[in-house]
C-alpha positions as CSV (number, residue, x, y, z in Angstrom):
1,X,-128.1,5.2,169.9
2,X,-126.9,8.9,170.3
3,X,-127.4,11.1,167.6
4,X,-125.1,14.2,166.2
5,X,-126.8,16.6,168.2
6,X,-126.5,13.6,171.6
7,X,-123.0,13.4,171.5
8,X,-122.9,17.5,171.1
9,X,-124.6,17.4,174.4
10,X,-122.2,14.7,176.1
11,X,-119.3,16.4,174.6
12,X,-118.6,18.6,177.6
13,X,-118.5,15.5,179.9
14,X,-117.8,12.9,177.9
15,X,-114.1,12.3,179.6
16,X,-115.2,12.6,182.8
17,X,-118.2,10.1,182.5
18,X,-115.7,7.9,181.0
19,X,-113.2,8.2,183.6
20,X,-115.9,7.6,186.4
21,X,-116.8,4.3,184.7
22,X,-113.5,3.1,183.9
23,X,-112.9,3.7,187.8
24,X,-115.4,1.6,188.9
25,X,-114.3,-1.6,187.0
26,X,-117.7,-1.5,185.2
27,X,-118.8,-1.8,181.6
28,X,-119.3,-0.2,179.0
29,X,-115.8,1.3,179.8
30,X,-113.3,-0.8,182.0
31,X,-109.9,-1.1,180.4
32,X,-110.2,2.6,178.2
33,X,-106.9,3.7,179.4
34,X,-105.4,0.5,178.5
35,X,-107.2,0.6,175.0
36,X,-105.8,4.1,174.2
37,X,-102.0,3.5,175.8
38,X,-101.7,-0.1,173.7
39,X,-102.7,1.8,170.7
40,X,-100.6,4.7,171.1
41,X,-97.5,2.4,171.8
42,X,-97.9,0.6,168.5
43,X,-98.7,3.8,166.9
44,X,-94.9,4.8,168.3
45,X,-92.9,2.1,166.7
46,X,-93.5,3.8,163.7
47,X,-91.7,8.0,163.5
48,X,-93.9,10.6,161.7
49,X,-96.7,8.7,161.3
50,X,-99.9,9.6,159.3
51,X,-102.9,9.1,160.8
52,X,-106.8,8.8,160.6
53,X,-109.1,8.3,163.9
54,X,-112.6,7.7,163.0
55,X,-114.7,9.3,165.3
56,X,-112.1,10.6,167.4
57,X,-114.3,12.2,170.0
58,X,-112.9,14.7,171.9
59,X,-109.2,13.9,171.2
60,X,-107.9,12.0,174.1
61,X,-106.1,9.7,172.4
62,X,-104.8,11.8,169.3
63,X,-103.8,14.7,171.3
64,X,-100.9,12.6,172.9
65,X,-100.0,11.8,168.9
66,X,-100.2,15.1,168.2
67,X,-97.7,16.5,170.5
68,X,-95.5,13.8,169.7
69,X,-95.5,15.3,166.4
70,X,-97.5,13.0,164.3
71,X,-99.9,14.3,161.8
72,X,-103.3,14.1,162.6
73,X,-106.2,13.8,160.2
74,X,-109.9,12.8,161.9
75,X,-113.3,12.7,161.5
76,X,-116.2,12.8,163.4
77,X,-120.1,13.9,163.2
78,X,-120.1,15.7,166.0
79,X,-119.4,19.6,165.8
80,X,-119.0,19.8,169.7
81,X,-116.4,16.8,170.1
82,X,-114.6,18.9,167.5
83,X,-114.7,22.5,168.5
84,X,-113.4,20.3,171.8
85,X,-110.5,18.8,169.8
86,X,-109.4,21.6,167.7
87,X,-108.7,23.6,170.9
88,X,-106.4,21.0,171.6
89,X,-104.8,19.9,168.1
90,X,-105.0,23.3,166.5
91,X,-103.1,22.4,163.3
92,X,-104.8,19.0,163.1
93,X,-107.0,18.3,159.7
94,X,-110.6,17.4,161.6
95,X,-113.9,17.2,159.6
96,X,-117.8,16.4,160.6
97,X,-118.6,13.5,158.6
98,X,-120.8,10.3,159.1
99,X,-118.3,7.8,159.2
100,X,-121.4,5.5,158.7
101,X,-120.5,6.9,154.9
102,X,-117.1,6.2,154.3
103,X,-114.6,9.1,154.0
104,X,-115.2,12.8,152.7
105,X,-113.9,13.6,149.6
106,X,-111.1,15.5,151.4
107,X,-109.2,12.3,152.6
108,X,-110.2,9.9,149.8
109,X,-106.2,11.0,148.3
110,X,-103.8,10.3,151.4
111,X,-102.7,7.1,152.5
112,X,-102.3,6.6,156.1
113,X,-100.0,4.5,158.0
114,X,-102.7,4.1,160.4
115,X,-105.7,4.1,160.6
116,X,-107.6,4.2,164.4
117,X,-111.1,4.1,165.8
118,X,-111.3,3.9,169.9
119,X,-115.0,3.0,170.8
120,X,-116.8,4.4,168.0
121,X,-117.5,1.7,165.6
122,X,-119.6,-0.4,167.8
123,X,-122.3,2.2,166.6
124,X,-122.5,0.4,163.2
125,X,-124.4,-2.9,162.4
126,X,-122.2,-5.5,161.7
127,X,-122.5,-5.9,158.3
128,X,-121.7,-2.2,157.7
129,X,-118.5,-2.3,160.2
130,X,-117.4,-5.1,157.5
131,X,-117.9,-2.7,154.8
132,X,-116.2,0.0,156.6
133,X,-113.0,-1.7,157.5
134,X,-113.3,-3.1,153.9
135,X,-113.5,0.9,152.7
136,X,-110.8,1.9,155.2
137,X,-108.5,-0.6,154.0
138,X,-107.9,1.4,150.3
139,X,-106.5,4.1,152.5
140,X,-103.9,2.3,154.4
141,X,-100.4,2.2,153.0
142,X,-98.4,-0.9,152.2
143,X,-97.1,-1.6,155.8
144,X,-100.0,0.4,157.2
145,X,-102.7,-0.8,159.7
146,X,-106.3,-0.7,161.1
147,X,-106.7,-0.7,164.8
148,X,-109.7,-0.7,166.6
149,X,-109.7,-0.3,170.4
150,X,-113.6,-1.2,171.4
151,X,-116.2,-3.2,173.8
152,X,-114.9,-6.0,171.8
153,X,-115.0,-10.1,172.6
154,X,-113.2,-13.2,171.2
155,X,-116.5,-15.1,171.3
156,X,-119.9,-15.0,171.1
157,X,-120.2,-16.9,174.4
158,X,-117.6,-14.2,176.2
159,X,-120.2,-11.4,174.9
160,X,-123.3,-13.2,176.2
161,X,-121.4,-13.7,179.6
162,X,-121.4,-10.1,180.1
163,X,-124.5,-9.0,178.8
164,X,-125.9,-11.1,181.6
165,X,-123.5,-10.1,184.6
166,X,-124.4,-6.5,183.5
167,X,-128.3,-7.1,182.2
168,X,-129.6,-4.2,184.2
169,X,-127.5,-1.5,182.1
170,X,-126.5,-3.3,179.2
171,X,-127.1,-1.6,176.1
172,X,-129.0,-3.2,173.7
173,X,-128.3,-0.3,170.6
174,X,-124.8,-0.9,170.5
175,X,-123.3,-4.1,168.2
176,X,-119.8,-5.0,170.0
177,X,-117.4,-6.6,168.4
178,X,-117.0,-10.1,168.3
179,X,-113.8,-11.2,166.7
180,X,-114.3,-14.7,166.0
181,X,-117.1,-13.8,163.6
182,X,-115.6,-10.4,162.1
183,X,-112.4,-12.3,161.2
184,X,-114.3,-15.4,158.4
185,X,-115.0,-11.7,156.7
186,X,-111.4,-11.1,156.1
187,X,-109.8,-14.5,155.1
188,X,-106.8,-12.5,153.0
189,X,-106.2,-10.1,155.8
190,X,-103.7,-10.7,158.8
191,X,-105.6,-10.2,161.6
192,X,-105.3,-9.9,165.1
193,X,-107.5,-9.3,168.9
194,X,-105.9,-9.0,171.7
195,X,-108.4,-8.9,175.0
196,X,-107.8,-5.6,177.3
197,X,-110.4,-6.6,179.8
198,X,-113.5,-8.2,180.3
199,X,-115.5,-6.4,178.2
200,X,-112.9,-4.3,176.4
201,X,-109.9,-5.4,173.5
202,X,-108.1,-4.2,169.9
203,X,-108.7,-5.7,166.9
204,X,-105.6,-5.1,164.2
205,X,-105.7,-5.7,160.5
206,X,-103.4,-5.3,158.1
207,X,-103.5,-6.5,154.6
208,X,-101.2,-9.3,153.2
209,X,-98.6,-8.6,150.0
């Protein structure tokens, strides 16, 4: 697993490695763009939105929210990925901050009407995403949501078929989502996955009145 000062190093190229590896159909990320443009068009049925990415990277997804005028708020633990994003989103509200934690204390006030994570969360053991979404969901407000675009899988058995077709470069550090099991965490939640691609889909929750 990459570190602070790893991902300060990818930083520079992170979008381009992506964008090589989306282009050749491949895991870890085939479907990114799809990822990013379904979240951003749910984002967009709501004007002025407020909204939290959790390790937001180096703002590719954001930065179209941003110019659309939505108000940005992010965190991430890598100084690089935001030095990156700050050029872009200037009057955004970005902090370094171990999301494995929680929030900062300078967030812990505002209710968002979303909250979004794009292929950051599979960095967490399972138990501890379920603690985080549980966390996460005090700061959404009453019609807000979670969305999490990831390498994410309905089943168990869908997760195991591509860990084999891609056995030679699969990573075994990283804990994908697999929605069957993450939703029996969240009984009073309405909760969604919808698959992207192969190895790729968005999980949505959003709590029930």
């Amino acid at each position: 697993m990459l570190d602070d000062k790893g991902f300060d190093l990818w930083a520079d190229g992170y979008e381009k490695s992506v964008q090589l590896n989306e282009e050749d159909n491949e895991y870890p990320f085939v479907g990114y763009k799809d990822v990013l443009g379904t979240i951003y068009n749910i984002v967009h049925r709501k004007e002025k939105a407020k909204i939290l990415d959790i390790g937001f990277g180096t703002g590719v997804l954001t930065k179209k929210l941003y110019d659309d005028g939505y108000k940005i708020y992010g965190i991430d633990f890598s100084q690089r990925m935001i030095e990156i994003a700050k050029e872009k989103m200037p009057l955004a509200k970005l902090f370094q901050y171990d999301f494995f934690k929680g929030l900062p204390k300078e967030l812990e006030s505002i209710q968002f009407d979303y909250i979004i994570s794009t292929y950051a969360m599979h960095h967490l053991e399972d138990e501890d995403k379920i603690k985080l979404i549980n966390k996460l969901e005090e700061y959404i407000s009453r019609d807000g949501r979670i969305i999490i675009g990831d390498v994410a899988f309905q089943t168990r058995e869908l997760l195991e078929q591509c860990k084999a077709k891609y056995e030679n470069y699969w990573d075994d550090e990283e804990i994908y989502f697999v929605f069957n099991e993450l939703k029996e965490f969240f009984p009073k939640e309405d909760i969604s996955f919808t698959t992207i691609s192969h190895c790729a889909g968005i999980i949505q929750l959003r709590k029930l009145s």
